[in-house]
C-alpha positions as CSV (number, residue, x, y, z in Angstrom):
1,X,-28.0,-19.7,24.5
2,X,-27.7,-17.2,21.5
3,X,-24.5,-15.6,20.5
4,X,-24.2,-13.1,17.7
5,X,-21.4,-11.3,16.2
6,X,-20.9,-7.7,16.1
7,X,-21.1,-6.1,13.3
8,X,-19.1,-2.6,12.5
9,X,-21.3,0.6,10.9
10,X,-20.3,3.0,9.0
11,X,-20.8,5.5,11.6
12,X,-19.0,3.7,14.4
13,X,-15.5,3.8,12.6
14,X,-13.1,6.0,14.0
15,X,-10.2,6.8,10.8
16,X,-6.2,6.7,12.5
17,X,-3.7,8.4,10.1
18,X,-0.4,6.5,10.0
19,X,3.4,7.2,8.5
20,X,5.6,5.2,6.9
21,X,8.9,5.8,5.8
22,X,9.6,3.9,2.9
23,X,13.3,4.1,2.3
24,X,15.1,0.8,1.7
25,X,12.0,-1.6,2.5
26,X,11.1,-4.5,0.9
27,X,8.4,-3.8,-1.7
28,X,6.0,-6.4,-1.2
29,X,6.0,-6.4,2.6
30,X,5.4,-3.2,2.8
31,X,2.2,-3.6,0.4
32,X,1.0,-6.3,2.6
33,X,1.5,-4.6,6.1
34,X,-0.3,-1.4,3.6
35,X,-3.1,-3.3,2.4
36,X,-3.8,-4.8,5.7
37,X,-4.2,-1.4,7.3
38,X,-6.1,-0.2,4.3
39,X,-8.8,-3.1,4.8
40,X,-8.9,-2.7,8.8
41,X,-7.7,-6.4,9.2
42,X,-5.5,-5.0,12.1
43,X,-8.3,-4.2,14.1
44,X,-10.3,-6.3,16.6
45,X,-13.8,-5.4,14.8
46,X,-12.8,-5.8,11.6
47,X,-16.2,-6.2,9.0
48,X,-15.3,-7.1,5.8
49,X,-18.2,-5.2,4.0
50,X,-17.3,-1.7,5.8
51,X,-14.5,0.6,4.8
52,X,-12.9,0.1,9.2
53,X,-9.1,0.5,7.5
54,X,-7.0,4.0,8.5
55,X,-5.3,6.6,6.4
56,X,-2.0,5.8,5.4
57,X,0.5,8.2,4.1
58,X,4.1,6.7,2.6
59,X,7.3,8.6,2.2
60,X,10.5,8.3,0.1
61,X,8.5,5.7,-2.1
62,X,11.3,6.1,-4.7
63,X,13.7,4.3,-2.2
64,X,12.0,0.9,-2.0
65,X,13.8,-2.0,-3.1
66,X,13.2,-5.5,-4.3
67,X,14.9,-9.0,-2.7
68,X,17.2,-11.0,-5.5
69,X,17.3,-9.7,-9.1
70,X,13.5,-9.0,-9.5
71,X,14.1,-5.4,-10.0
72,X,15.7,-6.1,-13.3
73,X,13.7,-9.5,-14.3
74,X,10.6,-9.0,-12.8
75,X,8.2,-7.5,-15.7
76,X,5.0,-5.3,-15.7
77,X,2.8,-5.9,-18.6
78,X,-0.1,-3.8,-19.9
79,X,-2.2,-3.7,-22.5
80,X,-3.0,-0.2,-25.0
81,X,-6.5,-2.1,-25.9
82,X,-5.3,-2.0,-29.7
83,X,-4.1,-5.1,-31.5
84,X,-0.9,-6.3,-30.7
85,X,-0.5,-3.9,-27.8
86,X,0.8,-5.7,-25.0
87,X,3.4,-3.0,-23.1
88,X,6.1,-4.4,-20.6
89,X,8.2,-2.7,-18.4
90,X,10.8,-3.5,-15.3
91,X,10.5,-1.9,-11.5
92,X,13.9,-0.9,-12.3
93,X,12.1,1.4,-15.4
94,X,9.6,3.0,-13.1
95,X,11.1,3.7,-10.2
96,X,13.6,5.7,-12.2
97,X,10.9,7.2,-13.9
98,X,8.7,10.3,-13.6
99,X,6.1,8.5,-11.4
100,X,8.1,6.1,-9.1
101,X,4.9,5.7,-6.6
102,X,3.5,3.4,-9.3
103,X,5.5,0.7,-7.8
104,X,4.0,0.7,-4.4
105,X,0.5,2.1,-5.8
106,X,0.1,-1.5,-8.2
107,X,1.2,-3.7,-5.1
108,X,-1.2,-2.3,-2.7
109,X,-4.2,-2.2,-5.3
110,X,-3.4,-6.1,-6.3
111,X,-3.4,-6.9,-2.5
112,X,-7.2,-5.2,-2.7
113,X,-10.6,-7.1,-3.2
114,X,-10.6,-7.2,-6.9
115,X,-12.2,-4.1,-8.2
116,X,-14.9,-3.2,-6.2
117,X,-16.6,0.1,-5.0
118,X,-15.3,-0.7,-1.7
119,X,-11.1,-1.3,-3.1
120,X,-11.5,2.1,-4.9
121,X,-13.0,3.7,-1.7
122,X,-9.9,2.0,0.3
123,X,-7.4,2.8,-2.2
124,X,-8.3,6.7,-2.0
125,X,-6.8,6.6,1.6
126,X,-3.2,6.0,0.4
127,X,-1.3,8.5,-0.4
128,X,2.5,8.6,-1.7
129,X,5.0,10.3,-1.6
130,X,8.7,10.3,-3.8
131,X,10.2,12.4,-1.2
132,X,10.4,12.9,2.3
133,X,8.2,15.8,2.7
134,X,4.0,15.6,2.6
135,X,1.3,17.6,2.6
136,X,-0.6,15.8,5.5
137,X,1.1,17.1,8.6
138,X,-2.6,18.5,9.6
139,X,-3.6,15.4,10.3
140,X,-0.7,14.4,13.1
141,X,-0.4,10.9,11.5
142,X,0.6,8.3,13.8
143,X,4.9,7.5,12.5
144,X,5.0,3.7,12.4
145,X,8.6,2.3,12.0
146,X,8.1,0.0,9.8
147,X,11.8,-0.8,8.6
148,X,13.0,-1.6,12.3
149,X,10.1,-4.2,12.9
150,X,11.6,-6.7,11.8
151,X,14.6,-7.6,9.7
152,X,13.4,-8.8,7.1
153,X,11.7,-5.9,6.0
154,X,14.7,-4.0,4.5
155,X,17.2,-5.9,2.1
156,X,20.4,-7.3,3.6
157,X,23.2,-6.5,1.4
């Protein structure tokens, strides 16, 4: 008695576009429920070496919050590639800053194989938003309330 395990293609994948408001969720949960979706790991034929995951679109990504103080201690360190050139910054910094999405963009890719064709190929599928508005109502994404799942998603005051 033989069983074997089915095994996704490429061609067999069928893409869902999903929304996600953003405002006043927790940062990192919302990068794991992201990433998960990203993958496919939601899905009942998930194959790890096939891109199964859906489009996801976020909104208002300038309104995430972090739990405790790490908003203020929490430090993002990068590196110029010249001697001595070792950059830090806080979320506080660059969620008030020009590109806010950066935030949310990091936590996802972290969550991600470590840089692989396939991550890259997944991480093209996101797409954020600072405001409310985006550009993929063509697309009738699927509006997930992420926020009201559960309440430890947004930060109790």
């Amino acid at each position: 008695m033989k069983s074997t395990t089915a095994s996704l293609k490429p061609a067999e994948v069928e893409k869902k576009w999903i929304h996600i408001d953003a405002e006043g969720v927790v940062v990192g949960r919302l990068a794991t429920f992201i990433a998960n979706r990203l993958r496919g790991k939601h899905r009942g034929d998930y194959t790890p070496h096939v891109d199964c995951g859906d489009y996801v679109v976020v909104t208002n990504v300038d309104k995430v919050v972090f739990t405790g103080k790490k908003s203020t201690d929490k430090v993002y360190y990068r590196h110029t590639g010249h001697p001595g050139g070792v950059k830090s910054t806080t979320p506080q910094k660059v969620l008030g800053g020009r590109f806010p999405e950066r935030v949310l963009e990091k936590a996802v890719e972290r969550m991600l194989p470590k840089e692989s064709p396939l991550a890259r190929k997944q991480m093209t599928h996101l797409r954020l938003f600072a405001g409310a508005a985006h550009t993929h109502e063509a697309q009738s994404p699927e509006t997930i309330a992420f926020a009201a799942a559960s309440a430890k998603n947004t930060r109790s005051v």
